[in-house]
N, C-alpha and C positions, 0 to 999 in steps of 0.2 A: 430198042430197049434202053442202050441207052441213052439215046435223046428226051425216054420217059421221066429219066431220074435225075436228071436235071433240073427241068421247073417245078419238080417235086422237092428239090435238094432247096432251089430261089424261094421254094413259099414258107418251107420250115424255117429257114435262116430268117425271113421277114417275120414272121408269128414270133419267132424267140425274142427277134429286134424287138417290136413292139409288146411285149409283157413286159423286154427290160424297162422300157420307156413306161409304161405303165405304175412298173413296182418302183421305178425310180421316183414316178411323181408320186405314189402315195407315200413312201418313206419320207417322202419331202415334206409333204403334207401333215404326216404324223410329227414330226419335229418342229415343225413351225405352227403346230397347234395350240391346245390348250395348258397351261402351267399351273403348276399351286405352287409355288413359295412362301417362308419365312425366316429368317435368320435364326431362329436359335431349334433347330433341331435334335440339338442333343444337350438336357443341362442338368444338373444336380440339386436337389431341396431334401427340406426335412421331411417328416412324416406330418400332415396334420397342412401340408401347405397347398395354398391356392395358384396353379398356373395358367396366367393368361398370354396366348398366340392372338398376335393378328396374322393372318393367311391372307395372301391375295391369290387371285385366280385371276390371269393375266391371258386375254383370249390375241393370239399372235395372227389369225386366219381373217381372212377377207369378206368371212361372214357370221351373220349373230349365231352366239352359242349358248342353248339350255344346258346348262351345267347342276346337274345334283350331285347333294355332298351329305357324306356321310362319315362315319366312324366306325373303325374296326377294329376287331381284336383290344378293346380298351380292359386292362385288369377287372377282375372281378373284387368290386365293393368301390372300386372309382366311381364315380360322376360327371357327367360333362354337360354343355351346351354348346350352342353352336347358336352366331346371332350374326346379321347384317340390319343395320339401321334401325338398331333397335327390336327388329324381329329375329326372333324362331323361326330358322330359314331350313329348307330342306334342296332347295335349287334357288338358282340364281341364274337371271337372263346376262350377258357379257355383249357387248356392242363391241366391232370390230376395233382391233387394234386397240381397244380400254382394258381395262383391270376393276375386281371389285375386290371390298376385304370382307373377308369372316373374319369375326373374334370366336377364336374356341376358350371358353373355362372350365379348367377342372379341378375337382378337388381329389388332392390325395386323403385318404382317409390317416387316420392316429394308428388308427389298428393295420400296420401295414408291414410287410419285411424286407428287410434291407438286401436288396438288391437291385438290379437293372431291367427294366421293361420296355418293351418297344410295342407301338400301335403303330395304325392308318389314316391318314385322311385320304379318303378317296374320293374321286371325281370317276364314278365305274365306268371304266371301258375308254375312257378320254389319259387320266392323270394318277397317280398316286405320289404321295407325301409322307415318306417315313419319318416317324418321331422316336424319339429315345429319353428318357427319363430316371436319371439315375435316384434311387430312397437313400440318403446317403447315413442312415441309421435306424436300426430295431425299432420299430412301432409299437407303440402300445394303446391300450383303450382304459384311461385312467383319468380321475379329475385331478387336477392341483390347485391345493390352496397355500397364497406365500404373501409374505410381507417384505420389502427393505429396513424394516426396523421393526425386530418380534423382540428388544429387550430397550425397556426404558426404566427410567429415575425419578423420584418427585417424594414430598411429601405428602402424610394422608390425607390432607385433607385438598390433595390434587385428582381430577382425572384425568384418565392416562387416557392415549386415541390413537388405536392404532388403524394404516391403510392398509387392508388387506383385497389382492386378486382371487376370483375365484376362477379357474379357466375349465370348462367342459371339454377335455379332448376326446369326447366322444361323437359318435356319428347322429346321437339321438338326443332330441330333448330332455334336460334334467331339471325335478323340480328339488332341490334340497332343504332340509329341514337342517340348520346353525344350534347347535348347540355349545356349553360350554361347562364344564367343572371347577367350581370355583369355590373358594374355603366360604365357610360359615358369614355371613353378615355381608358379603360382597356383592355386590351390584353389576351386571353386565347388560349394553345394548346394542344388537347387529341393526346397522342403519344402510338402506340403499338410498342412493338419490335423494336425501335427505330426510328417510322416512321409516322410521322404526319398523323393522319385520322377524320375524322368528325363521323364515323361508325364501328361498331366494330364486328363481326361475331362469335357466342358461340355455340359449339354443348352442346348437352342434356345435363345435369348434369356437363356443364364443367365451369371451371374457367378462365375469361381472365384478365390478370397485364393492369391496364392501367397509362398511367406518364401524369399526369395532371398540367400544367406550365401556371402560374400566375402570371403578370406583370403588374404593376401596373401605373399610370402615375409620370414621374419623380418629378411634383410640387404637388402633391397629402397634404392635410393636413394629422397629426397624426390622429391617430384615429382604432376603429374595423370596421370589414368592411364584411357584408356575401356574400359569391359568393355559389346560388344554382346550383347543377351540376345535371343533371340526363341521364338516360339510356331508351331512348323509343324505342318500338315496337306496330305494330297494338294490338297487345294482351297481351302487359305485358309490366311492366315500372319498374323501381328504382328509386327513388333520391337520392343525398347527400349530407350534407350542409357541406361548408369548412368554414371557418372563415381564412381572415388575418388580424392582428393588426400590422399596420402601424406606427413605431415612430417616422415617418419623412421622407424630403429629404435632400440632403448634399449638399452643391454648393457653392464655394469659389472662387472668384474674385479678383485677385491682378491686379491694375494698378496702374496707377500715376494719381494726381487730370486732367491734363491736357489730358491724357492719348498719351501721347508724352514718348515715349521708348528710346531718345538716350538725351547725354551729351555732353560737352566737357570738359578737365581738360586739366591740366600743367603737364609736366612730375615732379616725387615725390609731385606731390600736392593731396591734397581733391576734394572731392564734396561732396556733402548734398545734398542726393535729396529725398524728399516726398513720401511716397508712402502709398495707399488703399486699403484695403482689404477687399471687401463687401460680406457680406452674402447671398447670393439671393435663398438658400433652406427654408424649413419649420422647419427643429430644431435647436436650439443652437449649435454654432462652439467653440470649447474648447480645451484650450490647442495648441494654435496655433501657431508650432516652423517656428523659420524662419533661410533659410540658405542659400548657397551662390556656387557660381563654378564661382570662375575671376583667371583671368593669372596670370603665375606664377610671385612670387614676389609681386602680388597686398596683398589688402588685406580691407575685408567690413563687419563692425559694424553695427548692426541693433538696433535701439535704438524705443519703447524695443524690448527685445532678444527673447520673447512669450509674445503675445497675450492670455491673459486667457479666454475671453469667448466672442462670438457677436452673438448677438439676428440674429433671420430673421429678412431679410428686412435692418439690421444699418452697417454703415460702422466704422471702424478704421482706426487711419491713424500710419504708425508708419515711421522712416526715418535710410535710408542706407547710411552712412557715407564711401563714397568708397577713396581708398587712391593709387594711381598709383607707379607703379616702378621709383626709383628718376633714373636709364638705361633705362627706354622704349624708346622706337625710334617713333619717331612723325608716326604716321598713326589711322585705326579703331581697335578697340577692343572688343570683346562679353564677357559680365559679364552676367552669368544665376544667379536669385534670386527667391527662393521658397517660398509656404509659406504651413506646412502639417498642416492636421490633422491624427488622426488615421482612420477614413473615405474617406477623401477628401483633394485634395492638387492642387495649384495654381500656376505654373510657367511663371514669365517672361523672356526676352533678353534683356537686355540692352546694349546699341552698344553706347558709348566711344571712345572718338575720342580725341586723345593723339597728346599735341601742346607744341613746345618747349617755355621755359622760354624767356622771354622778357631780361632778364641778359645777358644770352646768345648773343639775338641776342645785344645789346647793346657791347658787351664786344668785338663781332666781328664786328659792325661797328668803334669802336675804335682799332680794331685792324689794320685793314684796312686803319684807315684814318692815322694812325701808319706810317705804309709802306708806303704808300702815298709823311706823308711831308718826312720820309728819304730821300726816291728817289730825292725829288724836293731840299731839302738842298744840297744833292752829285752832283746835275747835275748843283745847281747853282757855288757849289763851285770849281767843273774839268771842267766843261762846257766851261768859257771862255781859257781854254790852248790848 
């Protein structure tokens, strides 16, 4: 009996040997198998942000591996894909002792809550690859609309431009209708891509430039001024408040009190003539040079030479001293007379009309009556032979 239990004892002891030897080579086996790695398996973003993995799948085993890949447990309102070589891949073939990459992208949604999430990539029954993902703040599902410059300066008869973002931080396309409340007589236009629109079209998570242009009325007083702008949809809206400060409008008037534009002078003579220069903007006019374009040889005095300052609303008078060429030849003439600001500037024509001296003609009717009696002395005195 017991010589029975003996080679009974030798064949259990070999059956255990060889399971170990067994289970030893498939643990071996399973370890020197299939891998997925990536470096950054645990990181932090905002809400609203796009994260892209490249995964490799790294086949470690002496023979080719059909490897499918999948995703698991991924939040609910995420998004992902999953690509090799440009394809939507579901498996991937691995040649011995090679590696291949997935790129996974996903989008974390806007509408999301601050916390920490973990998912899968799995390679079933081969691999698995835990990921982690920290929201690192409160999500929302909101549009914004914003500028780096909502308050500017000018006067009225400037337009103002401002660059405004629209950003859809929602999951769904939005089409918005730009509206704007603006005082009496004011002008506005929402410009995309250089093209007037009243609407404005955003996919999910995107951003649109919009050129927002503000014109104001040219008599407008000085003053701040709010123009609210906003961004509506049946399900979601933006505002955004612009501020212009106004320091006025510019508008300069030269004429004559009569407002009668021409003269007449003597050749090498003067003229003196009057002239007006009224304010009819909303801010002060300063520094207000005055100049001249007359023919050549002329030559025109302005007395005075600047205007230092005139309220809205009040006139100045000041006088153009013009002096004609003592060669002009009797006919019309154009003298242009200005009047600048560094703003605003005012030009007249003055049309002069160039008449010979009274000397002159004097000097040639006695020239003439000259001739005259000669003639009549010679014909009295050869006349009777």
């Amino acid at each position: 009996m017991k010589q029975f239990f003996m080679p009974l004892r030798t064949i259990l002891l070999g059956i255990l040997s060889l399971a170990g030897t067994m289970l030893s080579s498939h643990v071996a086996g399973k370890g020197t198998g299939v891998t997925l790695y990536t470096p950054y398996t645990k990181i932090s973003v905002p809400p609203g942000q796009s994260i892209d993995y490249t995964i490799d799948i790294i086949n470690n085993t002496s023979l080719v591996k059909n490897v499918s890949v999948s995703l698991n447990n991924l939040p609910k309102g995420w998004s992902y894909d999953l690509k090799s070589g440009g394809w939507a891949i579901g498996e991937l073939s691995v040649l011995p002792g090679e590696k291949k990459n997935v790129n996974l992208h996903i989008d974390v949604p806007y509408k999301v809550d601050k916390g920490i999430y973990h998912f899968t990539v799995a390679a079933p029954g081969i691999a698995l690859l835990p990921l982690t993902v920290i929201v690192s703040e409160q999500g929302t599902y909101r549009t914004e609309f914003t500028t780096k410059q909502p308050n500017m300066e000018g006067n009225a008869n400037a337009a103002f431009t401002f660059s405004a973002e629209l950003k859809n931080r929602t999951g769904e396309k939005q089409l918005y209708a730009l509206r704007a409340q603006t005082p009496p007589g004011w002008n506005i236009a929402f410009k995309v891509s250089g093209r007037q629109v009243t609407s404005v079209q955003a996919e999910p998570n995107h951003t649109e430039s919009v050129t927002i242009e503000v014109d104001p009325p040219d008599a407008i007083e000085a003053g701040t001024y709010k123009i609210p702008v906003a961004a509506v949809t049946s399900s979601t809206s933006a505002n955004l408040d612009l501020e212009v400060v106004v320091t006025g409008s510019y508008s300069l008037e030269m004429t004559t009190p009569s407002g009668l534009l021409s003269t007449a002078i003597t050749v090498g003579d003067t003229r003196r003539i009057a002239l007006q220069l009224r304010n009819n903007g909303s801010s002060p006019l300063k520094n207000i040079k005055l100049s001249h374009a007359a023919p050549t040889n002329w030559d025109v005095v302005f007395e005075p030479a600047q205007v230092e300052v005139i309220e809205p609303g009040k006139t100045a008078e000041v006088y153009a001293t013009i002096q004609a060429d003592d060669k002009a030849i009797a006919g019309d003439y154009v003298t242009n007379l200005e009047a600048k600001t560094p703003e605003v500037s005012s030009k007249v024509s003055l049309r002069v009309s160039v008449q010979t001296s009274m000397v002159y003609g004097w000097l040639g009717v006695l020239i003439m009556g000259g001739a005259v009696g000669t003639v009549y002395s010679l014909f009295r005195k050869y006349g009777r032979r």
